[in-house]
C-alpha positions in Angstrom: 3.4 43.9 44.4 0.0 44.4 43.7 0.6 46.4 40.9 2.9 43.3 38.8 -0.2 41.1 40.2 -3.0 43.5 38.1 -0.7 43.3 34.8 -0.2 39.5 34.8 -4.2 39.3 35.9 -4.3 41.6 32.3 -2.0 39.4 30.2 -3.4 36.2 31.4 -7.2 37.5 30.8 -6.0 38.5 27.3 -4.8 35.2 26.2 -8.1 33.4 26.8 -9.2 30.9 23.8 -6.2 31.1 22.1 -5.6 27.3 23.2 -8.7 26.4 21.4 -7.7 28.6 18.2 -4.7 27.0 17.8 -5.9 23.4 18.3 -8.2 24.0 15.8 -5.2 24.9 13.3 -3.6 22.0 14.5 -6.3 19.6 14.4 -6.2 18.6 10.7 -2.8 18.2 10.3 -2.3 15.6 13.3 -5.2 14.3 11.7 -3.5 14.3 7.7 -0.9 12.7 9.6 -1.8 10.1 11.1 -4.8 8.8 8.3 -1.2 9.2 6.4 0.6 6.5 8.4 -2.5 4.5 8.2 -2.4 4.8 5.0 1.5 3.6 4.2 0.8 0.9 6.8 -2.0 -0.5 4.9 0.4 -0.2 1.8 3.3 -1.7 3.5 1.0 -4.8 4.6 -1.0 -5.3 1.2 3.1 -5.8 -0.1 3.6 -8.0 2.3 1.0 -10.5 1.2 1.9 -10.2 -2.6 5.4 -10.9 -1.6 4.1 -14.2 0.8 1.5 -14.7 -2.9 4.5 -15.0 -4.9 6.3 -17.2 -3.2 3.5 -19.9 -2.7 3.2 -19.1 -6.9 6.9 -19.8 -7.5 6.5 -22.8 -5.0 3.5 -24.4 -7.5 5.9 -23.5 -10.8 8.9 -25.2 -10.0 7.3 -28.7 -9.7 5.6 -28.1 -13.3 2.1 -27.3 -12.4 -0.1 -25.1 -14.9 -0.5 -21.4 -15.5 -4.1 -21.6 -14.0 -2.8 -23.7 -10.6 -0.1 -21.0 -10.1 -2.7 -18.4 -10.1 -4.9 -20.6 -8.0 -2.1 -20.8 -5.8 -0.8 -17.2 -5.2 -4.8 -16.2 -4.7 -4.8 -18.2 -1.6 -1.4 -16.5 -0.7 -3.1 -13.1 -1.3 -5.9 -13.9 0.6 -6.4 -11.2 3.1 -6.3 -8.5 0.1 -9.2 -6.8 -1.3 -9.5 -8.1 -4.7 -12.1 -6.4 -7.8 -10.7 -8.9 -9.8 -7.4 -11.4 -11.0 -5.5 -11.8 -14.4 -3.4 -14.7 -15.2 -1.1 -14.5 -18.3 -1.6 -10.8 -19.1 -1.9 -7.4 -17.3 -4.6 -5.5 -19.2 -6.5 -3.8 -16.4 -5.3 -0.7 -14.2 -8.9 -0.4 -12.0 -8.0 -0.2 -8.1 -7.9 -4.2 -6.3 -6.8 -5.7 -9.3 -4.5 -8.8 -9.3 -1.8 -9.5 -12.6 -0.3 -12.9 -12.3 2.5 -13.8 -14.7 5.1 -16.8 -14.7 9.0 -16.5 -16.4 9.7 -19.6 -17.6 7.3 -22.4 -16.7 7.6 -25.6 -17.6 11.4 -24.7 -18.4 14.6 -27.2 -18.1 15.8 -28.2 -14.7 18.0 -26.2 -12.8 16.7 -23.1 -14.5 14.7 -20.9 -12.6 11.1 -20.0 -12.5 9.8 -16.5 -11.7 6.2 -15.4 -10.5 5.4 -11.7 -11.0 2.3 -10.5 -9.0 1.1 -7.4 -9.2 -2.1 -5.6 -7.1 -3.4 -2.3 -8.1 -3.6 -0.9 -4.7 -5.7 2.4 -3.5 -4.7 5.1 -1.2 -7.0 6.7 0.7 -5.5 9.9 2.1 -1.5 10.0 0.1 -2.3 10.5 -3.7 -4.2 13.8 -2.2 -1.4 14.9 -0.3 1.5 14.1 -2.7 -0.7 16.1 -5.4 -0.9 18.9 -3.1 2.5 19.1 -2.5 3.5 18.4 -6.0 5.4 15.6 -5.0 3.7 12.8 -7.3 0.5 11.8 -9.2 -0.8 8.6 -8.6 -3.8 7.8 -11.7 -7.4 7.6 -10.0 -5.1 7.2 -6.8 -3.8 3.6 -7.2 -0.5 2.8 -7.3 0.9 -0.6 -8.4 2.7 -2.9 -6.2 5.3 -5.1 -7.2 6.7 -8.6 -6.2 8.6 -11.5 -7.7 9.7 -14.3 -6.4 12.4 -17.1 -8.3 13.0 -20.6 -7.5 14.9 -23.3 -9.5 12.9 -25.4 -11.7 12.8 -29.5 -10.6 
């Protein structure tokens, strides 16, 4: 007995600090991961409002407001976005924050239908380094552009 007592004293005394070696492997990755799902939350939200902006710029088009009160109009939906900057009519800029407005159709014949594009130029903070790494996908100067639409039919 006391000799299986002095070779699990050994084992145990030679296994010392390896709990602290390996949560220092582990460390960054949790970490990686969950910055990363941060990251797609914030991503996920910022779509969210451009989806909610659209609709409150499709709302303004249908009744036969202006270009410039539609975009006045989806900037209050997109309100709790970071914005560098908005463009009504045309899309020229790529920078990260940046806002593209553009209207299908307004001022058309009733019963057609209106459609509001919005677009934001929204920046990762941890997945275009990570997707690169892996080889996955390349997002330029790490901003990828968000989408939304929304169409309603003309008054």
């Amino acid at each position: 007995m006391g000799n299986l007592q002095e070779r699990l004293t050994r084992l145990w005394r030679g296994q010392s600090g390896v709990q602290t070696v390996e949560f220092a492997f582990l460390l960054p990755l949790v970490l990686l991961i969950i910055i990363g799902m941060i990251d797609l939350g914030r991503g996920y939200f910022s779509w969210l409002i451009i989806t909610n902006g659209a609709r409150e710029g499709a709302r303004a088009a249908v009744v036969g407001k202006p270009l410039s009160t539609v975009g006045a109009r989806v900037q209050d939906g997109v309100s709790g976005l970071y914005l560098t900057g908005v463009d009504v009519g045309s899309c020229p800029s790529s920078a990260a924050g940046r806002l593209c407005i553009t209207v299908d159709n307004l001022g058309g014949n009733p019963g057609a239908s209106a459609t509001v594009h919005v677009r934001y130029n929204f920046s990762y903070i941890v997945l275009p380094s990570i997707m690169q790494w892996v080889g996955v996908a390349t997002f330029p100067n790490g901003v990828l552009q968000l989408h939304a639409q929304s169409s309603m039919r003309l008054e």
